[in-house]
Kinemage of the C-alpha trace (Angstrom):
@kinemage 1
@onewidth
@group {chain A} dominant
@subgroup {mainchain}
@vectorlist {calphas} color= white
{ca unk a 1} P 15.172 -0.678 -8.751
{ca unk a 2} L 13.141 1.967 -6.968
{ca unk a 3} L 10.399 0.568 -4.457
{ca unk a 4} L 7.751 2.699 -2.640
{ca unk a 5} L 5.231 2.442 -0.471
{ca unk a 6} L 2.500 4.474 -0.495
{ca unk a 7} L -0.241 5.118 2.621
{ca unk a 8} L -2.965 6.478 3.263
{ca unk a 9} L -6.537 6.629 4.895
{ca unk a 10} L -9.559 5.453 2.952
{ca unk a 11} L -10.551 8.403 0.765
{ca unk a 12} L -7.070 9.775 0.799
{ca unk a 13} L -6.542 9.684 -2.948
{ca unk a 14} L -4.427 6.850 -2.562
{ca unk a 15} L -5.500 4.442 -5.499
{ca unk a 16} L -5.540 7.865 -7.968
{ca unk a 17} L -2.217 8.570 -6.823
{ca unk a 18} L -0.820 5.117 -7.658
{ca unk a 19} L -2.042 4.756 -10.605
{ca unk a 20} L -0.336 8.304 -11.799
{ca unk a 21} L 3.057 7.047 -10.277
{ca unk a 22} L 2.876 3.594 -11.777
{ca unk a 23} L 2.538 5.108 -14.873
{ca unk a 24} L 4.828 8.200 -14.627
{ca unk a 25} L 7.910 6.175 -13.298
{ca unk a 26} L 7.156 2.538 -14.620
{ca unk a 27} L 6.596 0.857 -11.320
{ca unk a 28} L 5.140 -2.525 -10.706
{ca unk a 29} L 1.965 -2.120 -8.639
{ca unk a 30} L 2.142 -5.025 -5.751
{ca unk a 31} L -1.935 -5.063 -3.928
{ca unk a 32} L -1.509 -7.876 -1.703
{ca unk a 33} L -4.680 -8.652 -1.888
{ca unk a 34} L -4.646 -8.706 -5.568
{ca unk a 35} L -1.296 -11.243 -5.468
{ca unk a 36} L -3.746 -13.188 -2.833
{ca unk a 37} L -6.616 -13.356 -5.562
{ca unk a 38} L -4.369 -14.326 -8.344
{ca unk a 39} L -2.125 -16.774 -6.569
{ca unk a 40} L -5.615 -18.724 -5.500
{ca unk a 41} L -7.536 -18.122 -8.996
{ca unk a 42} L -3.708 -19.744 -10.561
{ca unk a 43} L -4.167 -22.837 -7.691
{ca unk a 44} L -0.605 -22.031 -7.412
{ca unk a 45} L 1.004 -23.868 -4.072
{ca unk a 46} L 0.937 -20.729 -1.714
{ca unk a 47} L -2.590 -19.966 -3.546
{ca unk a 48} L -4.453 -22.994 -2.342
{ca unk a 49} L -2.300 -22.778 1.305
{ca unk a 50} L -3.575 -19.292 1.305
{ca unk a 51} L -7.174 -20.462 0.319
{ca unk a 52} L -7.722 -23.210 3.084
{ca unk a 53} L -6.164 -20.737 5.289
{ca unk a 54} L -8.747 -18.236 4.192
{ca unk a 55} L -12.008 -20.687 4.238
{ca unk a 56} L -10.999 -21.585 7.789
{ca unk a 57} L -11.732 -17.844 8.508
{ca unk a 58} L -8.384 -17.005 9.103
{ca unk a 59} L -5.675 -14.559 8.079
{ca unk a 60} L -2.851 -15.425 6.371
{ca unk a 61} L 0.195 -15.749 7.765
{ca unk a 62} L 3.582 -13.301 6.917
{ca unk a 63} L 5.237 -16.013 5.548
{ca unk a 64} L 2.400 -16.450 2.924
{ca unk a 65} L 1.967 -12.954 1.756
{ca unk a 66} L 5.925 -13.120 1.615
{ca unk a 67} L 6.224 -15.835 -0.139
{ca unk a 68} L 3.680 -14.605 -2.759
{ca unk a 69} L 5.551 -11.090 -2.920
{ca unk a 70} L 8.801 -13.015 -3.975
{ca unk a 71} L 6.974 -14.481 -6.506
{ca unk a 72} L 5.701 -11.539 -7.874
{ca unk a 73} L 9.348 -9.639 -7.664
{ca unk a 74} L 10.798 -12.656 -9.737
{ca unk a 75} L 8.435 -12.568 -12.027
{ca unk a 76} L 9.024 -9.072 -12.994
{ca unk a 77} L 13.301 -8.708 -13.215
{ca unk a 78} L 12.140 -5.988 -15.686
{ca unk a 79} L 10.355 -3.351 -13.365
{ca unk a 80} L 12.401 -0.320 -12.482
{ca unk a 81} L 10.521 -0.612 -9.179
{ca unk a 82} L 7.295 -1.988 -7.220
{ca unk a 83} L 4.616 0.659 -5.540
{ca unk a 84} L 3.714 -1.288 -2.584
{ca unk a 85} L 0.063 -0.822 -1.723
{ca unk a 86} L -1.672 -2.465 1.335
{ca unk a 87} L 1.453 -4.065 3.102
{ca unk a 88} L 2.872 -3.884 5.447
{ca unk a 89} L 0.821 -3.537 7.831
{ca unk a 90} L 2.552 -4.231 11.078
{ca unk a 91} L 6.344 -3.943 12.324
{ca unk a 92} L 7.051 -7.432 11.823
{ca unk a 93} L 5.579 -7.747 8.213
{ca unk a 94} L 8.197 -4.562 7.338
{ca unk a 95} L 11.023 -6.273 8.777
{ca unk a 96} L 9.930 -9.576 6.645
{ca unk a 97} L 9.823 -7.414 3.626
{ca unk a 98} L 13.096 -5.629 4.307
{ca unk a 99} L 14.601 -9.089 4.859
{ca unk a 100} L 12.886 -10.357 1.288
{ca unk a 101} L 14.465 -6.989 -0.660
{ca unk a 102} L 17.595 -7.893 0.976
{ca unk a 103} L 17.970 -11.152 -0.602
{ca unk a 104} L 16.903 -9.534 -3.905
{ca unk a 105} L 19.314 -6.748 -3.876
{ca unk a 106} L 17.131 -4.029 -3.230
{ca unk a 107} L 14.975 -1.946 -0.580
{ca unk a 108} L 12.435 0.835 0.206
{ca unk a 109} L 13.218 4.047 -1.743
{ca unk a 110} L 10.526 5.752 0.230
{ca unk a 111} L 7.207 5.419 2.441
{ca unk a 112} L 5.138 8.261 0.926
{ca unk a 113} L 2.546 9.256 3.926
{ca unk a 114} L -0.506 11.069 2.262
{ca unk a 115} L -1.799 13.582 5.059
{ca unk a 116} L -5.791 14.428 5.189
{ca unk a 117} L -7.755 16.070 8.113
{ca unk a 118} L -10.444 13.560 9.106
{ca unk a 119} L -13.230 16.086 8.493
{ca unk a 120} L -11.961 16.100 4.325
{ca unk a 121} L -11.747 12.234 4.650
{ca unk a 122} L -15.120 11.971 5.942
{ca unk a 123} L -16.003 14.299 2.937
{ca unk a 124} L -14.681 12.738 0.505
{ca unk a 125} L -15.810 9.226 1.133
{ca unk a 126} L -19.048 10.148 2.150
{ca unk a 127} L -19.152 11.753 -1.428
{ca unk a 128} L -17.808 8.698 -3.343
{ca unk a 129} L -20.675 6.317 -1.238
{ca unk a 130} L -23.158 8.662 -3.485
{ca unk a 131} L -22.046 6.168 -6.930
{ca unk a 132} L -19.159 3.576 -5.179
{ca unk a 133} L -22.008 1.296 -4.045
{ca unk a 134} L -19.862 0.567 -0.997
{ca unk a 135} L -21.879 0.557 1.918
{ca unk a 136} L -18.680 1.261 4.337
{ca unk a 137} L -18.617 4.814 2.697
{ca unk a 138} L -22.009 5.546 3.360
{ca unk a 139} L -22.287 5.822 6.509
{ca unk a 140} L -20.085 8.524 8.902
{ca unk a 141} L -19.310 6.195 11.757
{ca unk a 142} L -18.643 3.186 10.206
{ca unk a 143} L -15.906 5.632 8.037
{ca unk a 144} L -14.568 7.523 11.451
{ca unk a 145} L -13.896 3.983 12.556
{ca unk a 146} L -12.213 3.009 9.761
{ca unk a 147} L -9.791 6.060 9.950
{ca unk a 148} L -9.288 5.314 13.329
{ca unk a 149} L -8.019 1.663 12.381
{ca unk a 150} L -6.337 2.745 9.781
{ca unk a 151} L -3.984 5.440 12.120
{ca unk a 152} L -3.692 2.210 14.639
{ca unk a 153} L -2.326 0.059 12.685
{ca unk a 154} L 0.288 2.091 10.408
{ca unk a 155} L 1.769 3.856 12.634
{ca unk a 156} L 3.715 1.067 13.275
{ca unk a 157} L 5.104 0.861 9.650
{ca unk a 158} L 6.093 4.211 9.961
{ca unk a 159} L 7.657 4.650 13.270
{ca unk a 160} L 9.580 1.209 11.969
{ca unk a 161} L 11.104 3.080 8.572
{ca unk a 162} L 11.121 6.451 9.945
{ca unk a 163} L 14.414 4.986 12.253
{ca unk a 164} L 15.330 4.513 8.622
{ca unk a 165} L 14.726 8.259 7.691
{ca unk a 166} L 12.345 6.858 4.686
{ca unk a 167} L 8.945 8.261 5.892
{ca unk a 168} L 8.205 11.437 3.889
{ca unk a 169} L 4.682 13.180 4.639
{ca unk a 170} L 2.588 14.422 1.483
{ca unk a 171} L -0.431 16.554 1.723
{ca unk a 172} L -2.936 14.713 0.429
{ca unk a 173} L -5.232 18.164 -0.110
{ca unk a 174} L -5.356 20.349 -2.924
{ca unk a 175} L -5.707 19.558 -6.474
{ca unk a 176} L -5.250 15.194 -7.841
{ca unk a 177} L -2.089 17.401 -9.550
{ca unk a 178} L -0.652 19.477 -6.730
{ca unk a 179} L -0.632 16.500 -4.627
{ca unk a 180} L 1.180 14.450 -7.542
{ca unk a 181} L 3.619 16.984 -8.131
{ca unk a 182} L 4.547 16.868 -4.277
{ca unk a 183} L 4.896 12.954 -4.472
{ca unk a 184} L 7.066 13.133 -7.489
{ca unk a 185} L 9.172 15.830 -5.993
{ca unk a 186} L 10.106 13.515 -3.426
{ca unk a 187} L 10.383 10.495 -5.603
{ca unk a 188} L 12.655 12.701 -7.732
{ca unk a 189} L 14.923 13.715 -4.389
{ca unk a 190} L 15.576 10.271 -4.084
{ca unk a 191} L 15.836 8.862 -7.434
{ca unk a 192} L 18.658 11.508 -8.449
């Protein structure tokens, strides 16, 4: 089993490049917030836990989100891998998923880092607010924020697996192709 995480900014190409990878090497894709949606929509036990959590206007806990991706790797003992997308966000939430892979025999293949100036970022998204009809990617401050939150808060995740030597940096500019082709070149590295 091959898992990967894949990050990047808003507007860095990151759900294209997922959705080429998931299909190109037969990964499970693993949104968090997508396990949180279905886990509450199935009134599952950690799905209703996670829903009064949520209505009290609260995030929810590690051990939640954990317990949720456990679920989700048990309920697919056929995927040659999952493409993590959206966690983990914070040191302790990629120790608690090292810990979980652990227990199921496996690990992080590779964090794949897509790299974008700001200036193309801003581009870009303020180009996709023209038909999205998301109103964060309309306007160029709210967006420069965002960036900013999003370099905050994963560089965390990647100073934790780089002591790992797992943290591989893409350029995310160029053609939806060139950039694939670098992300499979390093998936290949690994996989072989």
């Amino acid at each position: 089993m091959f898992n990967i995480i894949l990050f990047g900014p808003p507007g860095s190409g990151k759900g294209t490049q997922s959705e080429k990878l998931i299909a190109t090497y037969g990964l499970k894709h693993l949104s968090t917030g997508d396990l949180l949606r279905s886990e509450i929509a199935a009134r599952t036990p950690l799905g209703l836990e996670a829903k009064n959590i949520m209505d009290r206007g609260e995030l929810v806990p590690d051990e939640v989100v954990v317990g949720m991706i456990s679920s989700a790797l048990d309920a697919n003992p056929q995927a040659k891998g999952f493409l993590f997308d959206g966690f983990p966000r914070t040191e302790a939430q990629s120790e608690a998923l090292d810990k979980l892979l652990r227990l199921k025999n496996t690990e992080i293949g590779v964090v794949l880092a897509l790299d974008v100036s700001e200036e193309e970022l801003v581009k870009r998204l303020l180009n996709r607010g023209l038909t999205s009809g998301r109103s964060d990617d309309t306007n160029e401050s709210v967006i420069r924020a965002r960036i900013t939150e999003y370099k905050k808060k994963t560089t965390v995740v990647a100073d934790y697996y780089q002591q790992f030597d797992k943290v591989v940096i893409v350029a995310g500019e160029g053609t939806v192709e060139e950039i694939f082709s670098a992300l499979c070149s390093e998936i290949d590295k690994r996989l072989s």
